[in-house]
RODO-2510 file (C-alpha; in nm, 4 decimals, decimal comma):
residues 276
     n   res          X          Y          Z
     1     x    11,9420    11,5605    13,5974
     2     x    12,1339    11,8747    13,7604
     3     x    11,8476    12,0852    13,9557
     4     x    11,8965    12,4592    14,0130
     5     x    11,8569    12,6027    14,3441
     6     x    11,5122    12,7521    14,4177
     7     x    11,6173    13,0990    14,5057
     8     x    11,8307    13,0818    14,1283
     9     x    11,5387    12,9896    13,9757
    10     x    11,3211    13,2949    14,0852
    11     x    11,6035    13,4990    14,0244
    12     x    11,6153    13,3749    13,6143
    13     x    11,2398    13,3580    13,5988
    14     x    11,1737    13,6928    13,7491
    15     x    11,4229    13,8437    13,4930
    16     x    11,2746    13,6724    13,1790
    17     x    10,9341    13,7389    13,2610
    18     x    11,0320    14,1100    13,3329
    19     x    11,0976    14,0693    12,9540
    20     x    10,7673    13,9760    12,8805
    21     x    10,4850    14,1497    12,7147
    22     x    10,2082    14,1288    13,0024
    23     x    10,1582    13,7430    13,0227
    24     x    10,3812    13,6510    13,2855
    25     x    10,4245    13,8906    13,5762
    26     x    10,7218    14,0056    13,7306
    27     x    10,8134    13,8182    14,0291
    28     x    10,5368    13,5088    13,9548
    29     x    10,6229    13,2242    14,0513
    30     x    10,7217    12,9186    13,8124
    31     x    10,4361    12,7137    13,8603
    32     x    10,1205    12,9946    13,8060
    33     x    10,2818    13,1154    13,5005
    34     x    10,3151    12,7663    13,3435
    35     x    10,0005    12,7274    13,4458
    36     x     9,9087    13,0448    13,2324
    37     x    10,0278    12,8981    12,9729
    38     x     9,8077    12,5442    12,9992
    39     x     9,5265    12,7908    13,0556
    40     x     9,5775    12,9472    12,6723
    41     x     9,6975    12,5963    12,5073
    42     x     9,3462    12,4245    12,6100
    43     x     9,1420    12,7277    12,4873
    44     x     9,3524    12,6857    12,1814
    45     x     9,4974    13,0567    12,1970
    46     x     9,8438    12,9011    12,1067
    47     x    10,0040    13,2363    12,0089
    48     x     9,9742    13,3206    12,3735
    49     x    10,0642    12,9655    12,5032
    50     x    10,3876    12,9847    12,3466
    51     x    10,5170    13,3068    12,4328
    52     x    10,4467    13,2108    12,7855
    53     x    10,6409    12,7955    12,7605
    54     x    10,9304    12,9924    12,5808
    55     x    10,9923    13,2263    12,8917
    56     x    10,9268    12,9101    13,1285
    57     x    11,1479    12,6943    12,9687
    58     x    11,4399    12,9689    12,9493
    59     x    11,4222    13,0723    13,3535
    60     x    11,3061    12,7303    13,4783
    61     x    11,5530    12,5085    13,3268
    62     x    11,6356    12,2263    13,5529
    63     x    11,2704    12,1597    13,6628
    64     x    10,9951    11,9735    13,5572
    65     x    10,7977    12,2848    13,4531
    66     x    11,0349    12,3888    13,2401
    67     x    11,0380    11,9998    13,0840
    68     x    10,6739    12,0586    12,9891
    69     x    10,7358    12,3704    12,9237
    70     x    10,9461    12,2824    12,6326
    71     x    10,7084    11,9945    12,5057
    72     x    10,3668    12,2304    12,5058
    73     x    10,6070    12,5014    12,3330
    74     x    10,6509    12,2180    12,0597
    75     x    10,2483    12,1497    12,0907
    76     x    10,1441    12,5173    12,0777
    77     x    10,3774    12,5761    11,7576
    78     x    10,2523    12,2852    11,5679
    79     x     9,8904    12,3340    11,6388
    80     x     9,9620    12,6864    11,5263
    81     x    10,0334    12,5880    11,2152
    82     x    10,4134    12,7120    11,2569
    83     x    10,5608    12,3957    11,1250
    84     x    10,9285    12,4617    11,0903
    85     x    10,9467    12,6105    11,5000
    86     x    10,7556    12,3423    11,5782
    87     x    10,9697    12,0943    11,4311
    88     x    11,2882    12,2945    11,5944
    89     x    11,1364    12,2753    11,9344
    90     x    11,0372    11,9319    11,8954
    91     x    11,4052    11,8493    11,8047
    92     x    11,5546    12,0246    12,1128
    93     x    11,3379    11,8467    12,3294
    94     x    11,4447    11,5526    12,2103
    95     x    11,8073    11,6849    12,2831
    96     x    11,7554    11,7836    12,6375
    97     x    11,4640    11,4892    12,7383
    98     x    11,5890    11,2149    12,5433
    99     x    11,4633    10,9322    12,7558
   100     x    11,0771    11,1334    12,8495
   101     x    10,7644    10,9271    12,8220
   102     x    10,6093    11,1234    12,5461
   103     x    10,9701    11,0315    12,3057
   104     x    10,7793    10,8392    12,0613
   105     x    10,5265    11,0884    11,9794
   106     x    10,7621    11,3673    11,9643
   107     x    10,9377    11,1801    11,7157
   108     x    10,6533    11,1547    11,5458
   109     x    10,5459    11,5148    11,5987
   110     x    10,8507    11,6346    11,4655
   111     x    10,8476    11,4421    11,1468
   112     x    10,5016    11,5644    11,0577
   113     x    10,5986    11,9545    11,0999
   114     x    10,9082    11,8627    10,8369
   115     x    10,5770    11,6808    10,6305
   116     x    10,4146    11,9929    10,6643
   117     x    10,6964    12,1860    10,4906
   118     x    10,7129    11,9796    10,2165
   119     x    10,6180    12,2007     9,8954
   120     x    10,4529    12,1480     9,5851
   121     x    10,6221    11,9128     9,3374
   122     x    10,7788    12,1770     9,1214
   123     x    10,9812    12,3545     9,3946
   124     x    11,2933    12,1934     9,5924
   125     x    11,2004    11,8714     9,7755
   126     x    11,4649    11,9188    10,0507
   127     x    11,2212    11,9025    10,3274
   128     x    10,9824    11,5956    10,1433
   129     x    11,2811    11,3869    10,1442
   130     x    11,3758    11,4611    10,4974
   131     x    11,0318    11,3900    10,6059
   132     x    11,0627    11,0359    10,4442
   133     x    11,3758    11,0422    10,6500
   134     x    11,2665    11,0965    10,9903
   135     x    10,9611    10,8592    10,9131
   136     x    11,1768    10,5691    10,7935
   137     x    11,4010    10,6514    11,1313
   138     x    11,0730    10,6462    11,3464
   139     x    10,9546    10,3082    11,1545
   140     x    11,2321    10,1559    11,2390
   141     x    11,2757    10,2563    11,6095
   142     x    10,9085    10,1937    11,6700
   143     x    10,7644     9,9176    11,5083
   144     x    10,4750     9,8391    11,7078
   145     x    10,3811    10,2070    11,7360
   146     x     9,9950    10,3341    11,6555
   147     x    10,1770    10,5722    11,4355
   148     x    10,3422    10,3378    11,2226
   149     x    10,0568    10,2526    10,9612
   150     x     9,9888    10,6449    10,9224
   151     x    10,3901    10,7178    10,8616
   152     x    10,4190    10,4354    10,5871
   153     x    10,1510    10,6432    10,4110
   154     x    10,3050    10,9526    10,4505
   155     x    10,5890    10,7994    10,2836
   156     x    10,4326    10,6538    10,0191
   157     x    10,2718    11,0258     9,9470
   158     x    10,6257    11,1859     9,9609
   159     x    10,7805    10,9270     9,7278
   160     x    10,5005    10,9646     9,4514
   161     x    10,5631    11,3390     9,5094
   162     x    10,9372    11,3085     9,4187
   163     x    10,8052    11,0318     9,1151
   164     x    10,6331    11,3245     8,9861
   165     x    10,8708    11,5745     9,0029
   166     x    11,0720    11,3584     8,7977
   167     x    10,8031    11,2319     8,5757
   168     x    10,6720    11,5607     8,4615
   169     x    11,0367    11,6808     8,4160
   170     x    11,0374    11,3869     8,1864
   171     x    10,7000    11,4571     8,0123
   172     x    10,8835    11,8470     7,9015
   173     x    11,1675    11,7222     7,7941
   174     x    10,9706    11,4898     7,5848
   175     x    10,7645    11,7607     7,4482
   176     x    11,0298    11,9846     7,3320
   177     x    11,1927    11,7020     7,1502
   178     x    11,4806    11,6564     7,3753
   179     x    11,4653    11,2560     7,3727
   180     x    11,7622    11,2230     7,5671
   181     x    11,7032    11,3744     7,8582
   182     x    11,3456    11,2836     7,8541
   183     x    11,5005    10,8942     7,8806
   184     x    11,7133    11,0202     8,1774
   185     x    11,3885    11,0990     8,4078
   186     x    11,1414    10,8649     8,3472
   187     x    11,4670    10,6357     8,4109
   188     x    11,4504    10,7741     8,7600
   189     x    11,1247    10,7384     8,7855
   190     x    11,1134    10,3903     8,7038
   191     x    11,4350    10,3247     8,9402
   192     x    11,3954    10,4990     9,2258
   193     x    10,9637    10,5032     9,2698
   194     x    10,8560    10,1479     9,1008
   195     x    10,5503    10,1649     9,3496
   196     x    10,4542    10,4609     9,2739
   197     x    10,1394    10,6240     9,0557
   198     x    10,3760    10,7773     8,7725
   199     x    10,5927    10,4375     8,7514
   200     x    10,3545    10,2947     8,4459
   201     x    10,3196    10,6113     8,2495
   202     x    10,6906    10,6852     8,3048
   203     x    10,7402    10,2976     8,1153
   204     x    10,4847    10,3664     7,8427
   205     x    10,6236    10,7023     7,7498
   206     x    10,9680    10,5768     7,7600
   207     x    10,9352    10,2964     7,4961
   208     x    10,7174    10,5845     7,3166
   209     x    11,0228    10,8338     7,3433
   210     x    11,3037    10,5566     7,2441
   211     x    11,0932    10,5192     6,9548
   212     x    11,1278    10,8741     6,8068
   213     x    11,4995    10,9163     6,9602
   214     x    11,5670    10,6397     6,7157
   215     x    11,4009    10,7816     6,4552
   216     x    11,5118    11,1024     6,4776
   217     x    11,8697    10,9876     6,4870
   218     x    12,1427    10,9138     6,2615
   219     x    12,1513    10,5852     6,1181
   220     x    12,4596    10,4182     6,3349
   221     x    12,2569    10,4997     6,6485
   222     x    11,8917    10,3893     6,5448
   223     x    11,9770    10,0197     6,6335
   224     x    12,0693    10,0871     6,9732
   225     x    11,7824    10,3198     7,0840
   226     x    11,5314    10,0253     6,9170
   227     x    11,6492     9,8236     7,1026
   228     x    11,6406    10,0147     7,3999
   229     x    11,2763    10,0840     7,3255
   230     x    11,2164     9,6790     7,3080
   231     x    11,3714     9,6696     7,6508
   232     x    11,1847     9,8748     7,8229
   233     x    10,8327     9,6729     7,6712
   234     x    10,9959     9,3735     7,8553
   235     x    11,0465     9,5652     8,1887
   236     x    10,6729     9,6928     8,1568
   237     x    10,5703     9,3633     8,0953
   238     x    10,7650     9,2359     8,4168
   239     x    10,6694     9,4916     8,6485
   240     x    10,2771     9,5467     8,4994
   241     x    10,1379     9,2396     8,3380
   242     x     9,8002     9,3164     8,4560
   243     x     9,8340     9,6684     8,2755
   244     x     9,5439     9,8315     8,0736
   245     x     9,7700    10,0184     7,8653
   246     x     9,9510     9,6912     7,7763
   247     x     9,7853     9,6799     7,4106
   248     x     9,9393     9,9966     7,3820
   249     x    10,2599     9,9300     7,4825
   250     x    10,2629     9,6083     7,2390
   251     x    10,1616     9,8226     6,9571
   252     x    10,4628    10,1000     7,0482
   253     x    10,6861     9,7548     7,0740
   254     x    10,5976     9,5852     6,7294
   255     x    10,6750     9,9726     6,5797
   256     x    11,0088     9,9309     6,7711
   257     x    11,0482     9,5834     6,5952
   258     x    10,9734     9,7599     6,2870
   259     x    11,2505    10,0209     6,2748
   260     x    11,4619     9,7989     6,4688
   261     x    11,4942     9,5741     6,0536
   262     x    11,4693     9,8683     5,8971
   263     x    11,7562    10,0520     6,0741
   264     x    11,9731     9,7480     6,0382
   265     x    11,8762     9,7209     5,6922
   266     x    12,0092    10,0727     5,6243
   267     x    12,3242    10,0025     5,8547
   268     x    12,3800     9,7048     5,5871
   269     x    12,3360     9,9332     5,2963
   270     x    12,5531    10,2379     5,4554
   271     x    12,8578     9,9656     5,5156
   272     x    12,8253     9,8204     5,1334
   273     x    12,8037    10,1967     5,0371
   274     x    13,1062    10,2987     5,2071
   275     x    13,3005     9,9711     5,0887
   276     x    13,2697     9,9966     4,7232
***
C-alpha cells in the first residue's frame, strides 16, 4: 500500500482537526487522537468516537491508524444505531482494505445494518431483499463461518417478510371480491416462499378463492377456474400432507368437484341452447 510521508501527514491531520469541534486538537498528533477516539468507543460514547475516526481516517490515509480508523468509524455507527452510515462505512472499508483480517465480519457487519433497514411488511422491501442479498453472498463466500447459522435465519425472516407482503396483498384483494388478482399473490406466495409461514394459508385460500371466481363467473369460464381450484388441492396435498387444515381443504375440493359437473352441465345445456 502507498504510505504518505510523515511531515504530509501532519500537515492533512493538523488541517482536518482544525475543522473539528474540540475533540481533536490542532496540531495532535495521529496516534493520541485515534487514541481519543478508542477512549469514547469503549465507554460506548459512539457519537463522539465517530466524529473523531472520520477526521482520522480523512488526514491519516495511508497509515494503519487511519485503517482502524475507518473500521471503528463502521463500529461506532452501527452500535449507534445509525444503520444505513454504518453500512456505507462498512462498504468503503471493504473498498479500500479488501484483503484485512477482520473481512469476514465486516461483511457480515454490513449486511446486518442493510437488515436493520429493512421496514415493516407494508412499506417497500428494497433494503429486506438486499439484506437477503448480501447474506446469500456472505453464505457463500464463508461457509464455515460462526456467522453462517445466524445469516440463514436472517434470511429465512426476510423471505417470510416478503411472503407476507404478498400474502396479505392477497388476503385484500380477496376481500373486496377481486378474485383475480387475489389468485395472482397467493401465486407468488406459493412460488417464490414455499418454506415459508404464509405458504399453507396462501394454498387454502387459493382453492377457497378459485371457488367463488368460478362461481361468480360466466358460465364458459366456470370450468376452467374449477379446475384450477382442484389443482391447487393437489399441490397442497404435495407440499403439506401432514396439514391440519387438510379436512378443510378436502371439503373446499369436493365443493370444487361439485361446481366443476354442474358448470359443465350448464356448458352442455348453453351449446344445445344455442344450436337449436
Amino acid at each position: 500500500m502507498y504510505k504518505l510521508s510523515y511531515p504530509l501527514v501532519l500537515f492533512l491531520f493538523t488541517f482536518f482537526a482544525c475543522r473539528n469541534t474540540g475533540f481533536v486538537k490542532p496540531g495532535e498528533s495521529i496516534n493520541i487522537s485515534y487514541q481519543k477516539g478508542i477512549d469514547k468507543f469503549e465507554v460506548e460514547k459512539y457519537g463522539d468516537a465517530a466524529e473523531i475516526f472520520e477526521i482520522v481516517t480523512r488526514s491519516g490515509r495511508g497509515t494503519n491508524f487511519a485503517q482502524n480508523a475507518q473500521y471503528y468509524l463502521a463500529e461506532s455507527y452501527y452500535r449507534s444505531g445509525r444503520y444505513i452510515l454504518s453500512a456505507a462505512e462498512y462498504e468503503r472499508f471493504i473498498s479500500l482494505y479488501p484483503r484485512d483480517e477482520r473481512r469476514e465480519e465486516v461483511d457480515y457487519k454490513r449486511a446486518l445494518s442493510v437488515y436493520q433497514q429493512s421496514p415493516r411488511y407494508r412499506l417497500d422491501q428494497s433494503s429486506t431483499l438486499k439484506a437477503i442479498e448480501l447474506f446469500q453472498l456472505f453464505n457463500s463466500n464463508y461457509p464455515n463461518s460462526e456467522y453462517v447459522i445466524e445469516s440463514a435465519e436472517r434470511i429465512n425472516e426476510l423471505r417470510n417478510k416478503l411472503a407476507r407482503k404478498y400474502f396479505e396483498s392477497a388476503e385484500f384483494y380477496a376481500r373486496t371480491d377481486q378474485y383475480n388478482a387475489a389468485t395472482i399473490y397467493y401465486d407468488l406466495v406459493i412460488d417464490k416462499y414455499p418454506e415459508s409461514d404464509y405458504a399453507e394459508a396462501a394454498l387454502i385460500s387459493q382453492i377457497e378463492v378459485y371457488n367463488l371466481y368460478a362461481a361468480n363467473s360466466i358460465i364458459t369460464k366456470q370450468a376452467d377456474r374449477y379446475e384450477l381450484a382442484i389443482q391447487n388441492y393437489e399441490k397442497f396435498i404435495q407440499l403439506f400432507p401432514e396439514s391440519n387444515e387438510r379436512g378443510k381443504a378436502e371439503s373446499l375440493k369436493n365443493k370444487a368437484e361439485k361446481g366443476l359437473r354442474e358448470a359443465r352441465k350448464a356448458e352442455r345445456n348453453l351449446e344445445s341452447f344455442q344450436n337449436n
